[in-house]
N, CA and C atoms as a LAMMPS dump frame, in Angstrom:
ITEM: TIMESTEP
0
ITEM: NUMBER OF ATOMS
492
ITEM: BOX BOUNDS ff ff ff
-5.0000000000000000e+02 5.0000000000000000e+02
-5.0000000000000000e+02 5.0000000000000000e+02
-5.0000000000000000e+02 5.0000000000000000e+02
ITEM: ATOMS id mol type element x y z
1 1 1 N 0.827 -1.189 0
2 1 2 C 0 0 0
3 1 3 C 0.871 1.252 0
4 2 1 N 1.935 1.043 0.137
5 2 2 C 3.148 2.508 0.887
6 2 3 C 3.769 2.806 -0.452
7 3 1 N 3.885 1.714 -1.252
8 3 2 C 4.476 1.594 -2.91
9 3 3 C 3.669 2.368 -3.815
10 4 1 N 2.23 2.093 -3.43
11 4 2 C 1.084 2.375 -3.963
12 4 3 C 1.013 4.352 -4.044
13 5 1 N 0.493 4.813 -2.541
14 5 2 C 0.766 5.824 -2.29
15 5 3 C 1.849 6.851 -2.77
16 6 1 N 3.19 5.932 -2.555
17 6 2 C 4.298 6.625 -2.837
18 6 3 C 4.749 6.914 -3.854
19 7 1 N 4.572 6.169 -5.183
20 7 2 C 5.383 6.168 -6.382
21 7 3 C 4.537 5.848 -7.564
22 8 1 N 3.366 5.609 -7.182
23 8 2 C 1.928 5.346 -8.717
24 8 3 C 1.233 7.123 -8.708
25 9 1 N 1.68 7.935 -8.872
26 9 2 C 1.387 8.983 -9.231
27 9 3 C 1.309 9.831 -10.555
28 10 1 N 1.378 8.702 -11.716
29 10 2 C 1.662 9.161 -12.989
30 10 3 C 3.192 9.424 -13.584
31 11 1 N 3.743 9.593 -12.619
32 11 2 C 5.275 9.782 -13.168
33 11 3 C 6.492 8.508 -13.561
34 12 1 N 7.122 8.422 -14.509
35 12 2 C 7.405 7.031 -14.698
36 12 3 C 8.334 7.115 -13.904
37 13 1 N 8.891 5.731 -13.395
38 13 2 C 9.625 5.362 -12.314
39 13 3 C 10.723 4.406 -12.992
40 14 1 N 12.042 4.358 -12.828
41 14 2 C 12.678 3.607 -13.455
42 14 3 C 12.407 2.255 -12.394
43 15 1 N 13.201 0.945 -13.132
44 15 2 C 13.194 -0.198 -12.408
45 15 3 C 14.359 -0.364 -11.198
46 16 1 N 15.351 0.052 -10.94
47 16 2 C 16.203 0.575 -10.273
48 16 3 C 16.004 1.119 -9.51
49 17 1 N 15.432 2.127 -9.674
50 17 2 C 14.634 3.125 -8.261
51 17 3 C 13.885 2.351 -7.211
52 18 1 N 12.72 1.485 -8.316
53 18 2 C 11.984 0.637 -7.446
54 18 3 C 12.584 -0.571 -6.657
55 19 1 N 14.051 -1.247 -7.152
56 19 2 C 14.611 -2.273 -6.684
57 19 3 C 15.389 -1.402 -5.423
58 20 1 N 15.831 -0.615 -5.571
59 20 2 C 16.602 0.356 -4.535
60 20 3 C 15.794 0.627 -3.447
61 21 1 N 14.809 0.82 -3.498
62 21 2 C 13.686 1.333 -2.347
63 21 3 C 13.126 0.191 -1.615
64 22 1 N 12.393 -0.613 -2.53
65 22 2 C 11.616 -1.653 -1.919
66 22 3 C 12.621 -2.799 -1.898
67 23 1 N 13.621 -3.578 -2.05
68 23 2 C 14.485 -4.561 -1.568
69 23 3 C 15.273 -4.225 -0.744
70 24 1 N 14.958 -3.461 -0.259
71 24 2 C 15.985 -2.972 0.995
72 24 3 C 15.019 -2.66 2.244
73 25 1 N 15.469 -3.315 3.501
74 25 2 C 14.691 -2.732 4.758
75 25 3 C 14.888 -0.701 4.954
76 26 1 N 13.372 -0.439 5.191
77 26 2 C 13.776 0.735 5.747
78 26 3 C 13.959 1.04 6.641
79 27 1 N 14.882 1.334 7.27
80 27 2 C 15.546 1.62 8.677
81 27 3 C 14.964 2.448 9.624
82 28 1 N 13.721 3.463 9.229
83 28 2 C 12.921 4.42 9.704
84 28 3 C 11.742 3.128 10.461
85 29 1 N 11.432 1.855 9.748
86 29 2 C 10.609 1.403 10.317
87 29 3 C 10.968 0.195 10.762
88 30 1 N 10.266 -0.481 12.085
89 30 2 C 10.438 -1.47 13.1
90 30 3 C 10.064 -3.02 12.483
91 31 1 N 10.524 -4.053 13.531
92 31 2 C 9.695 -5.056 12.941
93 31 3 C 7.921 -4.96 13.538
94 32 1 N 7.991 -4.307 14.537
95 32 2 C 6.862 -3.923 14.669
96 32 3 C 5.519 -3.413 14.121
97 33 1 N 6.47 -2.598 12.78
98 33 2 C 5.351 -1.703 12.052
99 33 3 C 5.233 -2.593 11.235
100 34 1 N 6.643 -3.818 10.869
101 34 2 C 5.877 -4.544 9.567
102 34 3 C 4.892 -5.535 10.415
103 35 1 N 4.409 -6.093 11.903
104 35 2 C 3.575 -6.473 12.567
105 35 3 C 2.091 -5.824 12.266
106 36 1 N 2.431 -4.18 12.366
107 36 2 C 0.921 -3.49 12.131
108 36 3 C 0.968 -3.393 10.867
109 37 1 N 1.659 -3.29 10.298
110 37 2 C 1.125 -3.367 8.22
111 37 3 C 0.744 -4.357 8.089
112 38 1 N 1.111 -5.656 8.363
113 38 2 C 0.34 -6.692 8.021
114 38 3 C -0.902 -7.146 9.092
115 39 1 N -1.023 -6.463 9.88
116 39 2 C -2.569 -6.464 10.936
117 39 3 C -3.824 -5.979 9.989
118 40 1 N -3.205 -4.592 9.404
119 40 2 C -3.715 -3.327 8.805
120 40 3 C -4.011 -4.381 7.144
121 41 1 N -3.38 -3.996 6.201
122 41 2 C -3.059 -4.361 4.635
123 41 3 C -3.481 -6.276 4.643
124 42 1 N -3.328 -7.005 5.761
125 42 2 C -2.76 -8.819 5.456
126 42 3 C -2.861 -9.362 6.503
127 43 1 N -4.076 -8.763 7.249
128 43 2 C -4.463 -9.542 8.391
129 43 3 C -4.782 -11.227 8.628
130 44 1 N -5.169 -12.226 7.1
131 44 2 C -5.187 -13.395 6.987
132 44 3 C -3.518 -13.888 6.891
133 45 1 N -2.672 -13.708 6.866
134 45 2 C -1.183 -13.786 7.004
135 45 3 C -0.473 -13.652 8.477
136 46 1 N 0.279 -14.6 8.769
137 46 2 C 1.192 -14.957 10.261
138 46 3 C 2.18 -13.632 10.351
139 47 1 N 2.221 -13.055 11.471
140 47 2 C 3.554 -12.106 11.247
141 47 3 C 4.733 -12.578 11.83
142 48 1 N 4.539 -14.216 12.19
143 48 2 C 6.459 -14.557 12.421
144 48 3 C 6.725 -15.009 10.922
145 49 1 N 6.305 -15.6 10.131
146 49 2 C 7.374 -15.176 8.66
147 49 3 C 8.395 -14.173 8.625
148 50 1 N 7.396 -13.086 8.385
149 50 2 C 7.263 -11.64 7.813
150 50 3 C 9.002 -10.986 8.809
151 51 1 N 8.808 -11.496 10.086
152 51 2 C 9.663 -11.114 11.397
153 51 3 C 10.768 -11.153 11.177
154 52 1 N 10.37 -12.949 10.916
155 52 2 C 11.934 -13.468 10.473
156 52 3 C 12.551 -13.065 9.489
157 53 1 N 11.886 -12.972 8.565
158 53 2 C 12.313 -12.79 7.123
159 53 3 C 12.975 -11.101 7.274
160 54 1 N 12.141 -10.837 8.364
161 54 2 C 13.306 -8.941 8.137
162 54 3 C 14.821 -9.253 8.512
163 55 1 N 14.712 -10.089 10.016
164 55 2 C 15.382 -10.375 10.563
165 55 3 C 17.068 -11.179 9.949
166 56 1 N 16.558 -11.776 8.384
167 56 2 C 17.11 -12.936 7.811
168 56 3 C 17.493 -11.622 6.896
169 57 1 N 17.154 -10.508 6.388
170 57 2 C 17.476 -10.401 5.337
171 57 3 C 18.873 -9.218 6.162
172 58 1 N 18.459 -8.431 7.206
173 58 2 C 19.126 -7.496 8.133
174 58 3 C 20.637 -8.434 8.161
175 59 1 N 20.695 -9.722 8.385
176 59 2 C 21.816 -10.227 8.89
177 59 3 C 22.397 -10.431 7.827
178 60 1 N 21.897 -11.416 6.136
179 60 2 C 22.312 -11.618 5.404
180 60 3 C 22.444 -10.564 4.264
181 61 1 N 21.69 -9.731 4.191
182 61 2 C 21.467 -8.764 2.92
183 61 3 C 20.268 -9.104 1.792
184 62 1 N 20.202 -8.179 1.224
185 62 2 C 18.805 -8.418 0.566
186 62 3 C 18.828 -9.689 -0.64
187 63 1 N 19.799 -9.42 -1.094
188 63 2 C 20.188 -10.218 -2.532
189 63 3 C 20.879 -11.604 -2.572
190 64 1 N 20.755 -12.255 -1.002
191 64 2 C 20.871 -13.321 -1.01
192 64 3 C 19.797 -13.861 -0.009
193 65 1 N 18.811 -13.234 0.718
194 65 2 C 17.955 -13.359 1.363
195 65 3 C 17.002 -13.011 1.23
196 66 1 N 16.459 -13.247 0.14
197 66 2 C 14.952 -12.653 -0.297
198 66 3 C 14.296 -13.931 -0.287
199 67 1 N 15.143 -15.307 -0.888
200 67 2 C 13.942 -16.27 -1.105
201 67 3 C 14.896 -17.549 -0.208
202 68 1 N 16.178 -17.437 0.328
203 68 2 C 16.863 -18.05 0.85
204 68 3 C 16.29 -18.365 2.069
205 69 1 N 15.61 -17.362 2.753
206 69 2 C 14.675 -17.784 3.899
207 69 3 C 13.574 -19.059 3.787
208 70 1 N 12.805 -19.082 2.85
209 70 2 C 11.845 -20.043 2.202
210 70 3 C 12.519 -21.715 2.147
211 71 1 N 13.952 -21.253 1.132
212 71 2 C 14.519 -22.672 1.022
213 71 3 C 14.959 -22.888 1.822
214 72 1 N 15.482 -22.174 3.435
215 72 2 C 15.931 -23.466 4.508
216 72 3 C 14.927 -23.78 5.469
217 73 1 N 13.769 -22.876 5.15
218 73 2 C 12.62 -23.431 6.24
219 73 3 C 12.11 -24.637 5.51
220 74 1 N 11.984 -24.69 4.246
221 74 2 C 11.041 -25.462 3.508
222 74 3 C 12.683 -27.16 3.466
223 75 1 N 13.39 -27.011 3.793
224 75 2 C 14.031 -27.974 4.31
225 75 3 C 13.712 -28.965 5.919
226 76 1 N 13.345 -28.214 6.574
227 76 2 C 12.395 -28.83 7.616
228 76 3 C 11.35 -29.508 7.55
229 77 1 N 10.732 -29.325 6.287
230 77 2 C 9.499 -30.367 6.147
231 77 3 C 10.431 -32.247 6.483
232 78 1 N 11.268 -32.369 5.291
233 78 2 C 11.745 -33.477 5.702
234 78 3 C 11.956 -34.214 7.103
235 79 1 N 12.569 -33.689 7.563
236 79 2 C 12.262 -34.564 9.259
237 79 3 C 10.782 -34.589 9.575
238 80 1 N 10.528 -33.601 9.712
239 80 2 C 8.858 -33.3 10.278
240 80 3 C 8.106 -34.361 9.317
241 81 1 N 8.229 -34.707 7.903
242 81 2 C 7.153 -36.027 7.163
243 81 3 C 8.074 -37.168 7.965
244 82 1 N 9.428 -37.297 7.811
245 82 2 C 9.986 -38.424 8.664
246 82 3 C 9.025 -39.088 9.821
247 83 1 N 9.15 -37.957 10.861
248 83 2 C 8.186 -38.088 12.277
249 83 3 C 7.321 -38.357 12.052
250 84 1 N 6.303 -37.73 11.635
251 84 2 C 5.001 -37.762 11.159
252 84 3 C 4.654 -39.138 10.646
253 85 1 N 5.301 -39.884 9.533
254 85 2 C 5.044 -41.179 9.234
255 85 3 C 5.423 -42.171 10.231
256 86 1 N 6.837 -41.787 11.138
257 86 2 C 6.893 -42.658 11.988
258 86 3 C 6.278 -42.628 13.47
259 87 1 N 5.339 -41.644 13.614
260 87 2 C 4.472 -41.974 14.622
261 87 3 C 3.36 -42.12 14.092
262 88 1 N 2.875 -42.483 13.057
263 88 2 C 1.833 -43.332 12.262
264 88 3 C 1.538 -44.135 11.59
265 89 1 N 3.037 -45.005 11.386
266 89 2 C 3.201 -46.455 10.721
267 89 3 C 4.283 -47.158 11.75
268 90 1 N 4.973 -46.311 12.171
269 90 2 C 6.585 -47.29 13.381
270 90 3 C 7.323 -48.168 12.092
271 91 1 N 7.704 -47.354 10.922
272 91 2 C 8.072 -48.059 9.718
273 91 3 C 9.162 -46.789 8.95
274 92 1 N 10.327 -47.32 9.421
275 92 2 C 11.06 -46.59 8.537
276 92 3 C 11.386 -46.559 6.842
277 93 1 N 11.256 -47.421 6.277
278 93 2 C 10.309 -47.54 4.835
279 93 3 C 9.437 -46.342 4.379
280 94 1 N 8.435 -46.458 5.458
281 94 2 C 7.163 -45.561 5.053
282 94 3 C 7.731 -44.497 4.948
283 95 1 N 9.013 -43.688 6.013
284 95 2 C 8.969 -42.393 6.646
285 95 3 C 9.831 -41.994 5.401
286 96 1 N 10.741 -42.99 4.697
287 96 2 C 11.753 -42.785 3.646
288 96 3 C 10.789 -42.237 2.379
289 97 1 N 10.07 -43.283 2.185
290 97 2 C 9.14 -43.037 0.756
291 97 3 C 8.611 -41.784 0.619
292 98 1 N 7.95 -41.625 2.097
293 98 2 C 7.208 -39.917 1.965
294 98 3 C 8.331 -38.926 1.67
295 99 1 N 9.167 -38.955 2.27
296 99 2 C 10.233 -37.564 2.239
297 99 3 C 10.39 -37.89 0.693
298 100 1 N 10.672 -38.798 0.077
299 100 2 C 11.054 -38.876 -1.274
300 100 3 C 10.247 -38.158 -1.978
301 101 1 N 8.52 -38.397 -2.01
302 101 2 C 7.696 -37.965 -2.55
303 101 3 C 7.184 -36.68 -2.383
304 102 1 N 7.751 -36.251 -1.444
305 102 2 C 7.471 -34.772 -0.863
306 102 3 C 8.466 -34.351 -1.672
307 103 1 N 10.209 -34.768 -1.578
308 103 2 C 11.305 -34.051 -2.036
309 103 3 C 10.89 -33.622 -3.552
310 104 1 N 9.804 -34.555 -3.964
311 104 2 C 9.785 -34.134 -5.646
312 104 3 C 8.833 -33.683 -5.913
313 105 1 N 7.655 -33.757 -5.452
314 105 2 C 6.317 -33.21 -4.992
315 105 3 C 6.176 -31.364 -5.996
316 106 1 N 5.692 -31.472 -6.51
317 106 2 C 5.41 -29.946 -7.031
318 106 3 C 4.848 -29.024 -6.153
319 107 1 N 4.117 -29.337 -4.871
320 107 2 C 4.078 -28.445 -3.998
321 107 3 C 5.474 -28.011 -2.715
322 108 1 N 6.263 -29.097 -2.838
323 108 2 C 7.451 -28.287 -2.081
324 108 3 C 8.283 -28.087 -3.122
325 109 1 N 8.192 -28.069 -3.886
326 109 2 C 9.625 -27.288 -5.082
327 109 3 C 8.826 -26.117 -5.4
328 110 1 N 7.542 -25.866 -5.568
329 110 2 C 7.541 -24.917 -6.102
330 110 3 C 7.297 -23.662 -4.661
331 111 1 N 6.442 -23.882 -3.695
332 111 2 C 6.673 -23.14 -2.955
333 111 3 C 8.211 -23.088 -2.098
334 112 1 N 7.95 -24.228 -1.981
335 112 2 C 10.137 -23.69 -1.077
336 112 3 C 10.908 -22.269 -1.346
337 113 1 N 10.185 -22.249 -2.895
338 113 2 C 10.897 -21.222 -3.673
339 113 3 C 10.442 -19.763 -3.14
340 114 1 N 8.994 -19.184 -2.523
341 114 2 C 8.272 -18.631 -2.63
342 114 3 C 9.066 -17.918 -1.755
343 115 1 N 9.142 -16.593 -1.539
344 115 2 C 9.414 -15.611 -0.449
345 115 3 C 7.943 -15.237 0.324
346 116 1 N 6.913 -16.362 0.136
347 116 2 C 5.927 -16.158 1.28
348 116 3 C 6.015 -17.45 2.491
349 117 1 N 5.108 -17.271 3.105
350 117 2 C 5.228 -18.201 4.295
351 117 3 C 4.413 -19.978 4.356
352 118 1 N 4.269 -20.512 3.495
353 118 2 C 3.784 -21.7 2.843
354 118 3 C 4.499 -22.717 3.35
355 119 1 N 5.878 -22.668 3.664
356 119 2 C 6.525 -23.24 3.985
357 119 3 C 6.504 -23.59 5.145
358 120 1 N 6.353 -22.13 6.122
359 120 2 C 6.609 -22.061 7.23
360 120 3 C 4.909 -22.899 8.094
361 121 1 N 4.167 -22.668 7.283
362 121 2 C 3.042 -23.279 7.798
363 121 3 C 2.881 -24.809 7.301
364 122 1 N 3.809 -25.367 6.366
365 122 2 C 3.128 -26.616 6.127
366 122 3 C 5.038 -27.726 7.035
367 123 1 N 5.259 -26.91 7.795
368 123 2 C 6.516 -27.261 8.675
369 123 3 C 5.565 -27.349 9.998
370 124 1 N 4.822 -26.095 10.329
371 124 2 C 4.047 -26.634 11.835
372 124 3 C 3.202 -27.351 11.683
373 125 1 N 2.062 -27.249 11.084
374 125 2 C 1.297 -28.542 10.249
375 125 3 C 1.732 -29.979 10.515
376 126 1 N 2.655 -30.355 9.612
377 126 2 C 3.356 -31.204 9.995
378 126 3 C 3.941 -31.537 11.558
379 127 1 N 4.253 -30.229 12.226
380 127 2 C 5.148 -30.493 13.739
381 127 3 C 3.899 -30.543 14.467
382 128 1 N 2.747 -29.822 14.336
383 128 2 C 1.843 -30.236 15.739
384 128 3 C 1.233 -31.657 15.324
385 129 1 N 0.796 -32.091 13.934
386 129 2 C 0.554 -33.125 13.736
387 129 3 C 1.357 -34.637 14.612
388 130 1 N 2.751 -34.719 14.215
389 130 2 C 3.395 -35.278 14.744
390 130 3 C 3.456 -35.295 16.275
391 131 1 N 3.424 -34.166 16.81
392 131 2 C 3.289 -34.207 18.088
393 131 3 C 1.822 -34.426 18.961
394 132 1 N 0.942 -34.311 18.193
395 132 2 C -0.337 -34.691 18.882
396 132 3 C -0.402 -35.956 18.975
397 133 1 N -0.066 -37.165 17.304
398 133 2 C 0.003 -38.308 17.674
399 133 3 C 1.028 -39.011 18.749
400 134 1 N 2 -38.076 19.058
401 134 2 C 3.134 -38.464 20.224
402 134 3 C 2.249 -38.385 21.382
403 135 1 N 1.713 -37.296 21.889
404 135 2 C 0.852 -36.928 22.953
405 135 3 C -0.135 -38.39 23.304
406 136 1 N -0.78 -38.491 22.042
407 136 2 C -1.598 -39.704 22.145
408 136 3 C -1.481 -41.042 22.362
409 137 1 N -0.102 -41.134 22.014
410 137 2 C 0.533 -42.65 21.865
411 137 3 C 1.256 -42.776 23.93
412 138 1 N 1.739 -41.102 24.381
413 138 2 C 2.209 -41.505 25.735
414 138 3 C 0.923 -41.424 26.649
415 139 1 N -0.349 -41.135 26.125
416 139 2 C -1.199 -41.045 26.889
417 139 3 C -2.164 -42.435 26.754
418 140 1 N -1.529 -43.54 25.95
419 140 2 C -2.273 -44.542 26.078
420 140 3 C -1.863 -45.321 26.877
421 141 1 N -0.577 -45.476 26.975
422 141 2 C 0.019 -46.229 27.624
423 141 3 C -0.073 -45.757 29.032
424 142 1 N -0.123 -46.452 30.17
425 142 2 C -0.758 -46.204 31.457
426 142 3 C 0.533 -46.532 32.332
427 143 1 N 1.585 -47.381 32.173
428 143 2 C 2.613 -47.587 32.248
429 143 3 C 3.734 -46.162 32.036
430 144 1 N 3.709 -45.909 30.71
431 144 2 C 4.14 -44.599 30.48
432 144 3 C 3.915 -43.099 31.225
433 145 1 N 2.139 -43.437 30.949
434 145 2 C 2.201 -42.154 31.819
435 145 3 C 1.784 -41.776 32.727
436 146 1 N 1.804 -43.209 33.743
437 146 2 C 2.369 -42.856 35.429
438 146 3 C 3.801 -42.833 35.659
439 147 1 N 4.299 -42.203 35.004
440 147 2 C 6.231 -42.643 34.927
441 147 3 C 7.02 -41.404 34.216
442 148 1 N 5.876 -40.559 33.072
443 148 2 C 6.47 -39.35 32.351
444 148 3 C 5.142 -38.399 32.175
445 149 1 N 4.606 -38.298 33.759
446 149 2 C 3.454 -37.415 33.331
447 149 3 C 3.877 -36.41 33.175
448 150 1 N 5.045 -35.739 33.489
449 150 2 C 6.141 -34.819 33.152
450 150 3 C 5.964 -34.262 31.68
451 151 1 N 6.673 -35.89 31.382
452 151 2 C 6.832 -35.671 29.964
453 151 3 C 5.625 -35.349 28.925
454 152 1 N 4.605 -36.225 29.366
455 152 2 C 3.474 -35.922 28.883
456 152 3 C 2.689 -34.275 28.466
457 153 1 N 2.864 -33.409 29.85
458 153 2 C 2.268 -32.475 29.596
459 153 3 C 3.428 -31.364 28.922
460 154 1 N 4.89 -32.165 28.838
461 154 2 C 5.473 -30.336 27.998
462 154 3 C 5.628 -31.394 26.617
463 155 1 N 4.754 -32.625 26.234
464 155 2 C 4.328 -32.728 24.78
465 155 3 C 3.571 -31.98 24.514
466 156 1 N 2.369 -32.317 25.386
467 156 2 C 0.818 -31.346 24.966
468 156 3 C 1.157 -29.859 24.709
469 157 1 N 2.273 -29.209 25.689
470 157 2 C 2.291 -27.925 25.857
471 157 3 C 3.355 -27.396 24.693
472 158 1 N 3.935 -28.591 24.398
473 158 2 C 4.831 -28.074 23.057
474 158 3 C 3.883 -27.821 21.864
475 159 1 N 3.203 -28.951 21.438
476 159 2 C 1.972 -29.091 20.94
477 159 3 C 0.751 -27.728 21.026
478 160 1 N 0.623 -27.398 22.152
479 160 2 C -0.274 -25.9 21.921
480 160 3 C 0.498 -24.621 21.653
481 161 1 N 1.733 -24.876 21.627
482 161 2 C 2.817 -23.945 21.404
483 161 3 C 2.966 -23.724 19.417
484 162 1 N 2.806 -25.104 18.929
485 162 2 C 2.904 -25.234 17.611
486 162 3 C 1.503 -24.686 17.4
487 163 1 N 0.467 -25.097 17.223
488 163 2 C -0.366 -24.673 17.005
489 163 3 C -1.066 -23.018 17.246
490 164 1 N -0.191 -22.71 18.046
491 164 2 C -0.309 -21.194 18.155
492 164 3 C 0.687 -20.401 17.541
């Protein structure tokens, strides 16, 4: 909207100008304000992406961190389908095949790529998934969990942690 305001006024704009301005953090504003721009402008959108991604580009620079954020989150899916199959088959086979099919999958190659947050949501997805069936599997066992009721509740609580 600030692009909008600022620079669609009829006057032509070179492409340079616009890569100069908008690929670069502006230093006048917080991660905070990009919190209320996207409250304001993209309220259906997470603002820890958005956080990180300032955060990722501040440390690394713009021109190697624009979509570099995407491809190492979207590397986490792999363990997370790992888990996920193996607390729902107890078959390392299964947990191999999925990561394979994910690794080639047209939905993680093509978003991995994305400088939006797709990634980052189909990584918790996957992590509370996995961890609810963990939750469930120490809460059947009665053995278990008179022995790790401990453990039990900072699953659940990791678990409402992902999901939030």
């Amino acid at each position: 909207m600030e692009m909008v305001q600022q620079d669609f006024q009829g006057k032509k704009i070179s492409v340079e100008d616009l890569l100069g301005k908008y690929q670069q953090i502006n230093p006048e504003k917080t991660w905070w304000d990009t919190v209320k721009g996207l409250a304001t402008e993209e309220p259906q959108l997470s603002p820890l992406y958005f956080i990180l991604a300032r955060f990722w580009v501040q440390s690394l620079g713009p021109q190697v961190a624009v979509k570099s954020l995407s491809a190492w989150i979207s590397l986490l899916v792999f363990p997370r389908v790992y888990w996920l199959c193996w607390e729902l088959f107890r078959s390392a086979s299964v947990g191999w095949m999925a990561v394979t099919i994910v690794a080639v999958g047209p939905f993680h190659v093509l978003y991995g790529q994305e400088a939006r947050p797709y990634m980052m949501f189909a990584v918790l997805v996957l992590l509370s998934n996995a961890i609810l069936l963990r939750a469930i599997a120490l809460q059947k066992s009665p053995a278990t969990f008179k022995s790790t009721s401990k453990l039990s509740k900072a699953v659940w609580s990791i678990y409402a942690i992902a999901l939030s």
